[in-house]
C-alpha positions as a printed Julia matrix, in Angstrom:
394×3 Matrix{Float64}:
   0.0    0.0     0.0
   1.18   3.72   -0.57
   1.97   5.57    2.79
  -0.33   8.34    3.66
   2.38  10.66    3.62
   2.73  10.68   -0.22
  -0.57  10.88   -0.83
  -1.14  14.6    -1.37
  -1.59  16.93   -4.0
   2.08  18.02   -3.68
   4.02  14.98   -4.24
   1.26  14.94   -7.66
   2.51  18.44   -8.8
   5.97  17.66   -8.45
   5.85  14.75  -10.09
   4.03  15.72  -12.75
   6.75  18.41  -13.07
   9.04  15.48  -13.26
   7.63  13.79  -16.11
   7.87  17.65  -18.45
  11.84  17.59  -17.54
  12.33  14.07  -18.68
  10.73  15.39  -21.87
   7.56  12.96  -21.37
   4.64  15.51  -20.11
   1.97  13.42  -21.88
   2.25  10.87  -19.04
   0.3   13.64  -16.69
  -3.11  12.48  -16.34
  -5.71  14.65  -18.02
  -3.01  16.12  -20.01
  -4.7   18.49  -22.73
  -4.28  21.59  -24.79
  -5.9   24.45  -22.17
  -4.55  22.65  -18.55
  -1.47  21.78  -19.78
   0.21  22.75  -23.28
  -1.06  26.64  -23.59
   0.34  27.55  -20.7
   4.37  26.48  -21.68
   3.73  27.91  -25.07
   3.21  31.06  -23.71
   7.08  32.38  -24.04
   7.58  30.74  -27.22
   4.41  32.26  -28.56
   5.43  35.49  -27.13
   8.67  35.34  -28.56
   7.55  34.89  -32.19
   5.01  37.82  -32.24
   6.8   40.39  -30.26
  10.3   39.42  -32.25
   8.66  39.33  -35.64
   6.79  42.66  -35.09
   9.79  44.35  -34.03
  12.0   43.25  -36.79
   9.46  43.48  -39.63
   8.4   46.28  -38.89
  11.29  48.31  -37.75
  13.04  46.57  -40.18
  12.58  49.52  -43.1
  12.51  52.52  -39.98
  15.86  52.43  -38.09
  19.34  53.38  -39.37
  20.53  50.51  -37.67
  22.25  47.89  -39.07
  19.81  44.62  -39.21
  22.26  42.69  -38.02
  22.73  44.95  -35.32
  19.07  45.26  -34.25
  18.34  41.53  -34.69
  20.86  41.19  -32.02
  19.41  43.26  -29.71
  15.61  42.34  -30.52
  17.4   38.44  -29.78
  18.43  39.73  -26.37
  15.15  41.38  -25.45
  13.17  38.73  -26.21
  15.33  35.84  -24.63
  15.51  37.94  -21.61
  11.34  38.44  -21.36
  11.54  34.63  -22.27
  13.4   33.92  -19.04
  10.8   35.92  -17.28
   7.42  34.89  -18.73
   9.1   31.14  -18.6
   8.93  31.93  -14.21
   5.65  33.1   -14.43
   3.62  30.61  -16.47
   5.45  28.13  -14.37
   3.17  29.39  -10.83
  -0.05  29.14  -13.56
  -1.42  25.41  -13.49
  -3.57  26.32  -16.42
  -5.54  28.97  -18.04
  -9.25  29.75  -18.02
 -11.66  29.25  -21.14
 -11.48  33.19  -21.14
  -7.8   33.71  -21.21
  -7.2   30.99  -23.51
  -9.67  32.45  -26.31
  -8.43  35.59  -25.91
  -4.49  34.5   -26.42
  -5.13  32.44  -29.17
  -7.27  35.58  -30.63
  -4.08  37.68  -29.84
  -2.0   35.72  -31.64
  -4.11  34.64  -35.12
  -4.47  38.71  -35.08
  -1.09  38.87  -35.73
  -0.8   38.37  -39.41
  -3.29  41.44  -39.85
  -1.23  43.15  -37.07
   2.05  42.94  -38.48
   1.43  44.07  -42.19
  -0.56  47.11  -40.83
   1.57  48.23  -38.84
   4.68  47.75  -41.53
   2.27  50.03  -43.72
   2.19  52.55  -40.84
   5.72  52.92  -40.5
   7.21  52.22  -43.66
   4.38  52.93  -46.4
   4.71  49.6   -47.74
   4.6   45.98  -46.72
   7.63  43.39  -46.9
   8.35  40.14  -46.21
  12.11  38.75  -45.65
  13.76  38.53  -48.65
  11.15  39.18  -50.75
  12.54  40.79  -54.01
   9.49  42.95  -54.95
   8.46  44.89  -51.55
   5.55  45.66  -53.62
   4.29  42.68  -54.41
   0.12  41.74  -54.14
  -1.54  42.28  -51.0
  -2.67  39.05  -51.26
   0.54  37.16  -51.52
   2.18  38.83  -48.61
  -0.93  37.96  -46.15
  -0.36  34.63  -47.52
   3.15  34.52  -45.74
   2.13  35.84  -43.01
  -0.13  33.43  -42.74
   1.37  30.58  -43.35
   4.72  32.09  -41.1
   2.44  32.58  -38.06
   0.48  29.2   -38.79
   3.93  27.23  -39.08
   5.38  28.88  -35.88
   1.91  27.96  -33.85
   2.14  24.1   -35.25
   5.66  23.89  -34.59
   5.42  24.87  -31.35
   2.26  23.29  -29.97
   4.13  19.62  -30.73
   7.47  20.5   -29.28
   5.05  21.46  -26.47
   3.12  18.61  -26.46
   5.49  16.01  -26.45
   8.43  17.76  -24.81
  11.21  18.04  -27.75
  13.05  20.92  -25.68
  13.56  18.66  -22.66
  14.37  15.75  -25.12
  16.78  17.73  -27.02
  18.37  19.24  -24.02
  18.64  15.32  -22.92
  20.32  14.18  -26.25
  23.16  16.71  -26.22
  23.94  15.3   -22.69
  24.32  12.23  -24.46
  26.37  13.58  -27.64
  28.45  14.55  -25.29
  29.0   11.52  -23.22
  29.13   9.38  -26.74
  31.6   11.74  -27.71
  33.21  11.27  -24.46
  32.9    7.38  -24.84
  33.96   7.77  -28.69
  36.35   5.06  -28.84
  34.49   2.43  -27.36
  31.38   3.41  -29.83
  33.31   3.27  -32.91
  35.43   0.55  -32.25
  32.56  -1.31  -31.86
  30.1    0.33  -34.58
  33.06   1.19  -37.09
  34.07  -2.2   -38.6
  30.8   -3.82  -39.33
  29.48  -0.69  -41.37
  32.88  -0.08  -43.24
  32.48  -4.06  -43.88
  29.43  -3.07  -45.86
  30.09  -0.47  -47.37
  33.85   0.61  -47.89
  33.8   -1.5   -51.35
  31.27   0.04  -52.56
  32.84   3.75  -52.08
  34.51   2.93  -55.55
  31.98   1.85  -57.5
  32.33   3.84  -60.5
  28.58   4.26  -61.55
  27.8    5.44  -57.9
  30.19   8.29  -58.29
  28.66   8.94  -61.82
  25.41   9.35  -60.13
  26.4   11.15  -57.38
  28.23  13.54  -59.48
  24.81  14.72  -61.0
  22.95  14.15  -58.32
  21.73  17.66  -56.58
  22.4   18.45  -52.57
  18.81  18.66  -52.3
  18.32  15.11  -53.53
  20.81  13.61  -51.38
  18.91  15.58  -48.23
  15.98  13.82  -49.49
  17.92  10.24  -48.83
  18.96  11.04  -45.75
  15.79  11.8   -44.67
  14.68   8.0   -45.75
  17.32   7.22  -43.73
  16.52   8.69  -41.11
  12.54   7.43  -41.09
  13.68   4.22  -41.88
  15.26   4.51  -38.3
  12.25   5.75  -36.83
   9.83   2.99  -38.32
  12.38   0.27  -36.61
  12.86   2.03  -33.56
   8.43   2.41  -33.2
   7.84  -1.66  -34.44
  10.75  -2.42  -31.46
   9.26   0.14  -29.07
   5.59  -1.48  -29.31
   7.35  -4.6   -28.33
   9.48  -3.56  -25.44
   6.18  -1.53  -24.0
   4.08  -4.91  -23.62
   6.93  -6.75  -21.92
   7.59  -3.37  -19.33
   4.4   -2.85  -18.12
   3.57  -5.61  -17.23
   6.49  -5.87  -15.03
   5.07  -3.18  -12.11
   7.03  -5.44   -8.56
   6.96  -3.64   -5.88
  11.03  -4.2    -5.76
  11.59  -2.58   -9.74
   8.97   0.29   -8.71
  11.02   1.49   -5.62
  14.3    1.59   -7.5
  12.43   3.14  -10.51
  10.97   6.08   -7.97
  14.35   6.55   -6.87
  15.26  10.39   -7.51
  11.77  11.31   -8.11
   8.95  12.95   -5.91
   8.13   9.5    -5.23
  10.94   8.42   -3.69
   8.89   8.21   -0.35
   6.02   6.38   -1.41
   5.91   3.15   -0.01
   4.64  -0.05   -2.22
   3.74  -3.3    -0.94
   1.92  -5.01   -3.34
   2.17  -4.89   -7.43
   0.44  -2.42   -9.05
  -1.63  -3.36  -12.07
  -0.98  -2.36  -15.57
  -1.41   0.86  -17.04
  -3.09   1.5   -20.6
  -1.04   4.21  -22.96
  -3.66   5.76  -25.18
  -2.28   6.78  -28.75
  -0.42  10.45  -27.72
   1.51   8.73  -24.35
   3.01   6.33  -27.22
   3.91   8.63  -29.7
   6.01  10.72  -26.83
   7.82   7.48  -26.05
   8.08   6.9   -29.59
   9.45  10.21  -30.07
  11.64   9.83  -26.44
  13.27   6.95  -28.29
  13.94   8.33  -31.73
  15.23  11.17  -30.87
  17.69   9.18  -28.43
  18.76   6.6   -31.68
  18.79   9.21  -34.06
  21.66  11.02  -31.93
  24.01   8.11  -31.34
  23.51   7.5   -35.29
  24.58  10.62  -35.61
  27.58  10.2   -33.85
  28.35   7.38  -35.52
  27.96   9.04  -38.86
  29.68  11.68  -38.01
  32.77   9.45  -37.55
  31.98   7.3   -40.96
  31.6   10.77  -42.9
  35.32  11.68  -41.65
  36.42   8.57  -42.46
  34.96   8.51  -46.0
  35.83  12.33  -46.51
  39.59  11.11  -45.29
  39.75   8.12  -47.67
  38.58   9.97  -51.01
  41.09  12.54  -50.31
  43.93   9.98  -50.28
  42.8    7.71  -53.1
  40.14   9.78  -55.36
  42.41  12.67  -56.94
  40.4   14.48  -59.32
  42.24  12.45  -61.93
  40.72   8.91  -60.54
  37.64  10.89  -60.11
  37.55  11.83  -64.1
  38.03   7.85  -65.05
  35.26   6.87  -62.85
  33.04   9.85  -63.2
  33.85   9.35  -67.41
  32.93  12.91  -68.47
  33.12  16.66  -66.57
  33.97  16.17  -62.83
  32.01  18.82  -60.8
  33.94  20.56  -58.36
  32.66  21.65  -54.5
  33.64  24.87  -53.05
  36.5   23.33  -51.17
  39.34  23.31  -54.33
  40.41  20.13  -55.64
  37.82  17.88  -53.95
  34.97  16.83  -55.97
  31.42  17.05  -55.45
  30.56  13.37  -56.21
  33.07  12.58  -53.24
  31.63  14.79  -50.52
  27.86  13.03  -51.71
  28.87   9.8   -51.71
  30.5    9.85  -48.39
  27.46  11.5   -46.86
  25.25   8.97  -48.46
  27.6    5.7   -46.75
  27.41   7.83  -43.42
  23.45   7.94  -43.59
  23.17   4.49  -44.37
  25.82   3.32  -41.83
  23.83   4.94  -39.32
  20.69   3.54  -40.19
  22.38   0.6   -40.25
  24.04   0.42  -37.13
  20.74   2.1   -35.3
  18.6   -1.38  -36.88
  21.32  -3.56  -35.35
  21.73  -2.08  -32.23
  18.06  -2.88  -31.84
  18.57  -6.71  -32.41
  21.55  -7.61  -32.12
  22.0   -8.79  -28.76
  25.81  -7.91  -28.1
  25.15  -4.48  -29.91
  21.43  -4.06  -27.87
  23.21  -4.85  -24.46
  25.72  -2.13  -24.85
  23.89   0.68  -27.04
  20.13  -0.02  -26.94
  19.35  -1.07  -23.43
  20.05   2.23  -21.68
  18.2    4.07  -24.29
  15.33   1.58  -23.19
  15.82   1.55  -19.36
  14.97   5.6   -19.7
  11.06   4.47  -21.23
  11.1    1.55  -18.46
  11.83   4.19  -15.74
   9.12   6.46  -17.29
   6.46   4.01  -17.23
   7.37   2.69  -14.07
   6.95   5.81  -12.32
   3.89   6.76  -13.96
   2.34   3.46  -12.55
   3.16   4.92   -8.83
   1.9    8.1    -9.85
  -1.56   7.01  -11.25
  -1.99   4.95   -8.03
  -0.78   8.08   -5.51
  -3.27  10.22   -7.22
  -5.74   7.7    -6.85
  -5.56   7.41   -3.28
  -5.4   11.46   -2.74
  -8.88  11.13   -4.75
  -7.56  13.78   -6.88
C-alpha cells in the first residue's frame, strides 16, 4: 500500500513536473491543450510575435544595421523569455477566457504585423522578398502561413516535450563523444564491412556527381525514417513486456530520484493502458535518443569517407570513374561526387548500425538497453503516480 504521507496533492505536482523535464509531459493524467500545453507555449508564442513585429516592422525605420538590431531584438526577447518562462510556471492552467483571448491575440497577428509595416514604412515586406511591392494578397499569404507554421511547430514541441528531449540528447552527444572510442570501435568495422567496397563503385560516383544536394537531403531523410519505423515496431514490443512488469522491488528503484521516492509499495500495481499520444512521446523519447548516437556514428563514418577519397580519389581517378566533366565543390580540388557519396555511406551506416543495435544482442546490451531503461523508468513511475493520485482522490 502507498503511505499516507505521499498521498497529497504536492508529491502529484511535483511529479508531474518530473515527467515535463524528462521530456515525457503526456504521461500527466488529463493532459490536454488548455490545462497543460497553452500555458508552456506562452514564451515561445510570445517570442515569435513580439520578435517578428519588431524586426518586420522596424526593419525599413531604423538606421541601424539589421544585423545589429536583430541582435538586440534576440536579447530582449530571450531575456522576457526567461521571465514569462517563471511566471507561467506558478499558472497550473488557463481559463476558457484567457485561452480564447491569447489564441485571438495571436491569429491577429498576421493582420497586425502588415498594418503596422504600412504605418511605418508605407509599404509591406516580407524577408527577402525581391518585390516589396508585391500583391496584397501574396504577402498575407506569408504571413499566414509564417504565423500558422510557428503555432504548429510549437504546440508539438510542447506537447510532447522536444526541448527537454533535445536538451537530454546533447547530454548524451556529449557523453558518446566522451565514450567515442568504445562506440566506434565497436560500430566502425561492421558498417565499413558493408560499405567501404562500394565507395569505388564507378557508376555510384557517376550518379552522385549529378545528383543535386537537395536530392541527397531527401535520402537522408529516408534514412533517417527508416530509423524511426524500426525504432516504433521495437518500441511497441518492449512496451508490452515493461508494463507488465510493475514489482513492488523494480517500482522502488524506478521512484528513486523522483517525488516518489517516499512512497511506499507493498503489493504490485496493475498495468497501465497508454492511449495513442503517451506512445507517440515514447516513440518520439526513443527516436530522438537513436537518431543522436547514429549521428555520432555518422559523423565518424563521414570523416572517415571524406579522409579516404582525399587519399585515393584525386580528381584524376575521379575523371576515369566519373567518365565525363567532374564537378567541383567549393573546397578546391575535392569533388562534389566525393563529398555526396561519403554522406550517403554515413546515412546508411547509421541507419544501419541504429537497426542492429536494436537486435543484435551484443550491440542491444551495450547501445540499446540504456536508451530503453529511460522508457522503463518512465512508465514505471507513472504506474506509482496514477496509483498516488488515486488514493489522494484527486
Amino acid at each position: 500500500m502507498i503511505s499516507a504521507v505521499a498521498s497529497s496533492a504536492a508529491v502529484v505536482r511535483r511529479t508531474e513536473q518530473w515527467f515535463v523535464r524528462q521530456g515525457a509531459p503526456t504521461m500527466i493524467e488529463g493532459y490536454g491543450f488548455r490545462s497543460h500545453v497553452l500555458p508552456r507555449m506562452l514564451p515561445a508564442l510570445t517570442f515569435v510575435a513580439v520578435g517578428s513585429l519588431a524586426w518586420l516592422v522596424l526593419l525599413r525605420s531604423t538606421g541601424l544595421s539589421k544585423w545589429v538590431l536583430l541582435g538586440v531584438i534576440v536579447a530582449v526577447m530571450v531575456s522576457a523569455w526567461i521571465v514569462l518562462s517563471l511566471f507561467v510556471r506558478r499558472l497550473p492552467s488557463f481559463s476558457r477566457q484567457t485561452t480564447v483571448v491569447l489564441l485571438v491575440v495571436y491569429a491577429a497577428m498576421p493582420v497586425i504585423v502588415p498594418l503596422l509595416q504600412y504605418v511605418v514604412n508605407d509599404e509591406i515586406i516580407t524577408p527577402g522578398a525581391e518585390n516589396p511591392k508585391a500583391e496584397l494578397w501574396i504577402n498575407e499569404l506569408w504571413f499566414i502561413a509564417f504565423f500558422g507554421v510557428a503555432f504548429v511547430a510549437t504546440m508539438l514541441a510542447t506537447t510532447y516535450g522536444l526541448g527537454a528531449l533535445l536538451k537530454a540528447a546533447i547530454r548524451h552527444v556529449i557523453a558518446d563523444l566522451r565514450n567515442s572510442v568504445h562506440l566506434l570501435g565497436r560500430a566502425l568495422p561492421p558498417m565499413l564491412f558493408v560499405t567501404l567496397f562500394l565507395f569505388f563503385t564507378g557508376e555510384l560516383w557517376q550518379a552522385m556527381n549529378q545528383l543535386r544536394w537537395p536530392r541527397v537531403s531527401l535520402i537522408v531523410l529516408m534514412f533517417a525514417a527508416i530509423t524511426v519505423l524500426a525504432a516504433a515496431a521495437r518500441l511497441r514490443d518492449e512496451i508490452g513486456r515493461v508494463e507488465q512488469d510493475l514489482r513492488p522491488e523494480i517500482l522502488k528503484i524506478a521512484c528513486k530520484g523522483t517525488p516518489l521516492s517516499a512512497v511506499e509499495i507493498a503489493e504490485p500495481l496493475p498495468p497501465k493502458r497508454l492511449n495513442g499520444r503517451q506512445l507517440r512521446n515514447l516513440l518520439i523519447m526513443l527516436a530522438i535518443r537513436q537518431l543522436v548516437q547514429a549521428a555520432v556514428v555518422g559523423l565518424a563514418l563521414y570523416s572517415f569517407f571524406v579522409v579516404l577519397g582525399l587519399i585515393v580519389a584525386t580528381p584524376e581517378i575521379a575523371a576515369q570513374w566519373i567518365g565525363g566533366q567532374v564537378t567541383m565543390s567549393v573546397i578546391p580540388g575535392v569533388p562534389s561526387a566525393m563529398l555526396r557519396n561519403a554522406t550517403l555511406f554515413a546515412a546508411f551506416g547509421s541507419m544501419y548500425f541504429s537497426v542492429i543495435s536494436m537486435s543484435d544482442a551484443e550491440h542491444r546490451q551495450r547501445f540499446f538497453a540504456p536508451v530503453l531503461e529511460k522508457v522503463e523508468r518512465t512508465l514505471e513511475v507513472r504506474a506509482v503516480y496514477l496509483e498516488v493520485r488515486e488514493r489522494a482522490g484527486i
